[in-house]
N, C-alpha and C positions, 0 to 999 in steps of 0.2 A: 504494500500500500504506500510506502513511504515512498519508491523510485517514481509511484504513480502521480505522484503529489509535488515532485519534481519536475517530472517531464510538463507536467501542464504547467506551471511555473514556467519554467523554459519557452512552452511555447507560448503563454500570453506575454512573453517579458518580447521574445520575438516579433510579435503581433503589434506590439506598441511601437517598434522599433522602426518598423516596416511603415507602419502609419504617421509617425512623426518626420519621415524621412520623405514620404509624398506628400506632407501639409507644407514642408520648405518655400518657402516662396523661393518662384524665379527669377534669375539675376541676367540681365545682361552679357554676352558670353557664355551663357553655358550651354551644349549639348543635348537636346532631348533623345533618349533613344525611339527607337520608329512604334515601340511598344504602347511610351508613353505618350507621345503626338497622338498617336491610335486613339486611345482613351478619353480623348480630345472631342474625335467624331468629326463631322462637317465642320470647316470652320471658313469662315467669312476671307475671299482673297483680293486682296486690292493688286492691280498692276501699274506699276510708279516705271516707266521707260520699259527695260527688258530686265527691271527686278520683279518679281511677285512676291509678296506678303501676307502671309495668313497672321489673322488676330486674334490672340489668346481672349479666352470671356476673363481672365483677370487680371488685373494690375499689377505692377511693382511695386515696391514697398516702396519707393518715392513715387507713387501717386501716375507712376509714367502709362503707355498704354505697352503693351507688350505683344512681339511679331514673332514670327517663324518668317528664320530665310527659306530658300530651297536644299540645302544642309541641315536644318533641324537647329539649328544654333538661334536662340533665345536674341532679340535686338530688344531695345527700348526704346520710346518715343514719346516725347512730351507734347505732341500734337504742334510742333511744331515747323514752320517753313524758314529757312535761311535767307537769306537776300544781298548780295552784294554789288558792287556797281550802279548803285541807284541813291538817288537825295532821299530823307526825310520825306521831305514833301513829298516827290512821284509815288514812293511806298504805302504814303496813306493814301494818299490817292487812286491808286492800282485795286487799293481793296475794297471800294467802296461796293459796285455792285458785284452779286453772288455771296458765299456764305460770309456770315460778319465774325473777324476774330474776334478772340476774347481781351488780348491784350498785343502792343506795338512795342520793342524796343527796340528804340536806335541809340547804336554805336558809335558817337559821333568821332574818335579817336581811329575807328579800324575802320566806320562806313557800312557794317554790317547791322542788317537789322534782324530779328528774330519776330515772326506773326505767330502766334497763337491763335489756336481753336479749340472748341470744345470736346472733340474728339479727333479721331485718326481719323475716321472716316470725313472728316467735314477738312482735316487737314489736306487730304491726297483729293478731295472734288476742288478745293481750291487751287491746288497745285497749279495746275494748268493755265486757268483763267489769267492768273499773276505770270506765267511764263509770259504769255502773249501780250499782255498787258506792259509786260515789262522785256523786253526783245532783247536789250543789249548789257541785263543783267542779270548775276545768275542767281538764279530762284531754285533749291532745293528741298525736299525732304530732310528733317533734322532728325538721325536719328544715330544709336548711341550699339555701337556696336562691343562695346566693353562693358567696364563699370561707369552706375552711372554719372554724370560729371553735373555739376552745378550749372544753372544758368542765371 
């Protein structure tokens, strides 16, 4: 009885181990295997040029929104567009019609600006519109292929 009272010991100590190790939030850079994407199910794909991104249903622990490349490797994203080679003005400007960011920051020292939105999805429908709008500046997707970094 007593071995009996261990093994299950064992395996509820197991069972917690296994559970606490899949509640981990996800970080930026890391690796999903094809198991755990699996488990995932359908997931939502936006295509930015010739990258695709599927989007996790949860967050980062800084609030970011969270991708899958086409490697399985975990990105982050604060819903945000980069901007360079353009004034203050033209940038606010650019954004007026189609989705409205949430917040503007310009650079005035580098020239770069940072658009916010309220999600990824509202980030990558805007993407484009601000390309064209803005022709002879570069307009990207801001997103964080490591740890993630302050903005």
């Amino acid at each position: 009885m007593k071995w009996k009272n261990s093994w299950v010991s064992g395996l509820a100590l197991a069972m917690l181990a296994l559970g606490a190790q899949a509640a981990e939030p996800l970080m930026p850079g890391q690796r999903l295997p094809a198991d755990q994407i699996a488990a995932y199910g359908e997931l939502p794909v936006y295509a930015v040029g010739k990258q695709r991104y599927r989007l996790l249903p949860q967050a980062g622990a800084d609030g970011a929104s969270l991708l899958l490349d086409a490697q399985g490797t975990v990105l982050g994203s604060k819903n945000g567009v980069l901007i360079t080679g353009a004034s203050e003005a033209e940038i606010r400007a650019s954004t007026g019609p189609g989705p409205a960011p949430v917040s503007i920051q310009y650079f005035q020292a580098t020239g770069i600006a940072l658009v916010r939105y309220a999600d990824f999805p509202t980030a990558v429908a805007a993407l484009e519109p601000l390309r064209q709008r803005l022709p002879s500046a570069s307009v990207r997707l801001a997103i964080s292929h490591g740890k993630p970094q302050a903005h």
